[in-house]
C-alpha positions as CSV (number, residue, x, y, z in Angstrom):
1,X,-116.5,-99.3,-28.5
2,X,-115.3,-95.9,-28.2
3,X,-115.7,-93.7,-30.8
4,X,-112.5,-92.0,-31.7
5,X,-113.4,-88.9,-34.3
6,X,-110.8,-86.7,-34.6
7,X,-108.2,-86.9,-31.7
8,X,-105.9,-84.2,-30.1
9,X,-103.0,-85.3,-28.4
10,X,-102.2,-86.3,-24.9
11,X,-105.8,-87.2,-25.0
12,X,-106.1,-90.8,-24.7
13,X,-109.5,-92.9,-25.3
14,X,-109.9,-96.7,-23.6
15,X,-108.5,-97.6,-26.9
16,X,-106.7,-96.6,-29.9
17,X,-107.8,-99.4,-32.3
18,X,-108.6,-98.0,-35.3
19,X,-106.3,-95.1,-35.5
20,X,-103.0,-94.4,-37.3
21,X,-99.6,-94.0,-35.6
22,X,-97.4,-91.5,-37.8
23,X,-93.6,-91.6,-36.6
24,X,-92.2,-88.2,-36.0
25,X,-89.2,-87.2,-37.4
26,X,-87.3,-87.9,-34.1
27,X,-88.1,-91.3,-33.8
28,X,-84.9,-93.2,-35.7
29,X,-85.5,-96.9,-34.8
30,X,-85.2,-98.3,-38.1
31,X,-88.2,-100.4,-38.0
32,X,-90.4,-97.4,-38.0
33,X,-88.4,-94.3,-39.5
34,X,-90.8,-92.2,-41.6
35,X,-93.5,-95.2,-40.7
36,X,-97.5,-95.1,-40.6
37,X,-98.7,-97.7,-38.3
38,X,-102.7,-98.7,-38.5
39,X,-103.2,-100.1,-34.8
40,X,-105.2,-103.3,-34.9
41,X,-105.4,-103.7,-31.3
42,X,-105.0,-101.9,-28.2
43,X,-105.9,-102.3,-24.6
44,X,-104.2,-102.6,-21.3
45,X,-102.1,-105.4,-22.0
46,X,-100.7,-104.0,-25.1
47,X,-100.8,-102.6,-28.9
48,X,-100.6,-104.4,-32.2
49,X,-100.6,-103.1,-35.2
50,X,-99.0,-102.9,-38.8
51,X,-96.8,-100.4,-40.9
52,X,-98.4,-99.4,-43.8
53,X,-96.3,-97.8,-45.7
54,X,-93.3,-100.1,-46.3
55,X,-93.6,-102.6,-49.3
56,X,-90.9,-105.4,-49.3
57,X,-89.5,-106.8,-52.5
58,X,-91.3,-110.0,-52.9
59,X,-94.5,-110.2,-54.2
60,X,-97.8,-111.8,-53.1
61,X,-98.1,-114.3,-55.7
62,X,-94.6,-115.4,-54.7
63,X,-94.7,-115.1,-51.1
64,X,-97.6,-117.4,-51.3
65,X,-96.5,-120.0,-54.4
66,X,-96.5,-123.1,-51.9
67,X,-99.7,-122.6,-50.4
68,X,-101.8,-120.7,-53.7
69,X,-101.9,-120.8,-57.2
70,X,-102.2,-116.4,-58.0
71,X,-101.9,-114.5,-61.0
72,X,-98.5,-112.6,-60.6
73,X,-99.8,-109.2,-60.7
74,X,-97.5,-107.2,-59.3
75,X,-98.3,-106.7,-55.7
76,X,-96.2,-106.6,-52.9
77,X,-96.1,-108.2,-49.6
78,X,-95.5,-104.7,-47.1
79,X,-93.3,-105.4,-44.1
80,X,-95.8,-105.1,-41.0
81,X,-92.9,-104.7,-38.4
82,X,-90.2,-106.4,-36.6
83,X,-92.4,-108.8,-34.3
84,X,-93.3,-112.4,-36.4
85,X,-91.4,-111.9,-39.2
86,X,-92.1,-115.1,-40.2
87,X,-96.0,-114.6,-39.5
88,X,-98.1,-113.2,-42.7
89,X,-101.5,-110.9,-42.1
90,X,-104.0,-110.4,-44.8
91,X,-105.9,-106.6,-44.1
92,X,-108.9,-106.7,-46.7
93,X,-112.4,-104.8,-47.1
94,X,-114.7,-108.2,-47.6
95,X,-116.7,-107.8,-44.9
96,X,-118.9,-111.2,-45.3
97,X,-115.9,-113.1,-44.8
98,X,-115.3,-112.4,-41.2
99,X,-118.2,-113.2,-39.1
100,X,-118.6,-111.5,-35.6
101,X,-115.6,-109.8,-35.9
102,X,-115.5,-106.1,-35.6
103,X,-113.9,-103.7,-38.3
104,X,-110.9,-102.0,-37.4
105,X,-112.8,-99.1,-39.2
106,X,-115.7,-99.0,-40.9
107,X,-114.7,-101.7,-44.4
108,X,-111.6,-103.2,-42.9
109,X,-111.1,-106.4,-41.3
110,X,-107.5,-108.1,-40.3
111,X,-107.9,-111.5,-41.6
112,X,-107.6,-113.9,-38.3
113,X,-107.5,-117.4,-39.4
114,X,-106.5,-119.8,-42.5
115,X,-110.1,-119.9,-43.9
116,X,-110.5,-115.8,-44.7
117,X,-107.0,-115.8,-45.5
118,X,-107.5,-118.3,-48.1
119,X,-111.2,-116.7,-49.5
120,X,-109.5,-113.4,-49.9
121,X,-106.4,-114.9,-51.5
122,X,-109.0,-117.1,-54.2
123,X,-110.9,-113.7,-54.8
124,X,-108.1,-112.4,-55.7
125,X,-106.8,-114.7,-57.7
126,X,-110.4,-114.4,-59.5
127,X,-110.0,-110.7,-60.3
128,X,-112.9,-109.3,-58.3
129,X,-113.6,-106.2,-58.8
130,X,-114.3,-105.0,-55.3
131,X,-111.8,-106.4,-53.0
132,X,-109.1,-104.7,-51.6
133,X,-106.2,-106.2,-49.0
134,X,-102.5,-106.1,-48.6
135,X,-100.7,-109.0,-47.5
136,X,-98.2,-108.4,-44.3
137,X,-94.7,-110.1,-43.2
138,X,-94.8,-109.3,-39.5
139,X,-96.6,-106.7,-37.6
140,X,-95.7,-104.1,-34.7
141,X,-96.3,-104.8,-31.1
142,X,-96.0,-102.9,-27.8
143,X,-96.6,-104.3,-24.4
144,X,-98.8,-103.0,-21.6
145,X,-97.8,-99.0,-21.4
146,X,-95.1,-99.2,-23.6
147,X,-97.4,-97.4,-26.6
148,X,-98.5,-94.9,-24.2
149,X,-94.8,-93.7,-22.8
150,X,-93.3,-93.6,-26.3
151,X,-97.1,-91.0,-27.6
152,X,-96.2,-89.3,-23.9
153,X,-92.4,-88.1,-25.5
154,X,-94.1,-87.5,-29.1
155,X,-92.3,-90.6,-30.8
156,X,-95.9,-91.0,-32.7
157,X,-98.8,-88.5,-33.9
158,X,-102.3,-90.0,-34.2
159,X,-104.4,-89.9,-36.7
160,X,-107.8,-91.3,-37.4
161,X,-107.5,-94.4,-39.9
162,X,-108.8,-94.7,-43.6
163,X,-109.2,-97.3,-46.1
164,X,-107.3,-94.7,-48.6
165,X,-104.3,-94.7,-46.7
166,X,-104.0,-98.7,-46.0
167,X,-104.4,-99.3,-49.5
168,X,-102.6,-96.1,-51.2
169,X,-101.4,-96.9,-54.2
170,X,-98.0,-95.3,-53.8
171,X,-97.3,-96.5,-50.2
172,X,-94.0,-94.3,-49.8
173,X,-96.5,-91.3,-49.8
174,X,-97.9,-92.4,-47.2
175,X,-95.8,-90.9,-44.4
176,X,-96.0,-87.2,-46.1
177,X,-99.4,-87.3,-46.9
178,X,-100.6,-88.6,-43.2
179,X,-97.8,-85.8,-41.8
180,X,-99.7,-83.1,-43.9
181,X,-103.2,-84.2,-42.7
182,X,-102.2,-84.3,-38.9
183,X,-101.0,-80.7,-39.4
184,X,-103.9,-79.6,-41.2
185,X,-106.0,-80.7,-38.3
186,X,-104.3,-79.9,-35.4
187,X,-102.9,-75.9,-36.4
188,X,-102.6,-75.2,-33.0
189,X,-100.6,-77.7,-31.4
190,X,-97.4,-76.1,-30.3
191,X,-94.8,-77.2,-31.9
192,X,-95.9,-79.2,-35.0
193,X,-95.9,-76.4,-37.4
194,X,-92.3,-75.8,-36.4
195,X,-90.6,-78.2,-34.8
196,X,-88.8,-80.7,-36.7
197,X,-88.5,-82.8,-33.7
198,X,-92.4,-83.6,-34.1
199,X,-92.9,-83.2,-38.0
């Protein structure tokens, strides 16, 4: 796999798994106004991935009653996107729990089937100490070229992916604190110092 590092724009690696999609300020669909999406997949057919920064109003232990018996403690299920609303997706950092499949980044893994859903959910409910995950209505998808014409007209700003930010404690930061990084890192693009079209 590619190895991203730190990206600057208009340059585009064979993928962008692993990275962070930060909506610019011109970009008003609703589903992703002021968003942060952590891509989960991308190649020539298409992108996947989940917003971030958008907790819903119903929380895990409720979400998951039928199926689970949790501890309510308080955590929220996030809104992944408008695709499979009806679909849930487990991110977490238990990494003996997923076999041969590859991180997103280093520590993260997308939970893809019943059984790692249902260890991380029992872990939970357990109290350990070390696991991390958010639980996801949805998710966002793009098909083949569609990511890459809406980074071409500055929709999105990339931005290398980190456990901190997928599991920030104060998810509505999220956008300003990823927006304030990007900057930080890329001084010299034209425009995103100034333009409120791009930040």
């Amino acid at each position: 796999m590619v190895s991203l590092g730190r990206m600057q724009p208009n340059i585009m690696p064979d993928s962008l798994r692993g990275q962070m999609l930060i909506a610019a300020r011109s970009l008003r669909d609703p589903n992703f106004f002021k968003t942060v999406v952590l891509l989960v997949e991308h190649n020539a057919e298409g992108a996947m991935g989940v917003v971030i920064n958008r907790p819903s109003g119903v929380t895990v232990a409720n979400a998951l009653k039928k199926h689970f018996d949790l501890p309510e403690t308080g955590d929220m299920v996030h809104v992944g996107g408008p695709v499979e609303r009806n679909a849930l997706f487990i991110l977490h950092n238990s990494n003996d729990l997923e076999g041969d499949e590859s991180p997103i980044i280093e520590g993260l893994f997308i939970g893809n089937n019943p059984r790692t859903f249902e260890n991380v959910v029992q872990r939970a409910a357990a109290a350990d100490p070390d696991l991390r995950y958010r639980v996801y209505f949805g998710c966002a998808g793009w098909g083949g070229e569609q990511l890459e014409s809406e980074l071409a007209r500055n929709d999105w700003l990339l931005l290398p992916a980190t456990a901190d930010y997928v599991f920030h404690p104060e998810p509505y930061a999220v956008w300003e604190q990823a927006l304030a990084e990007y900057r930080q890192s890329n001084p010299l693009v034209p425009g995103v110092g100034g333009d409120a079209q791009l930040n």
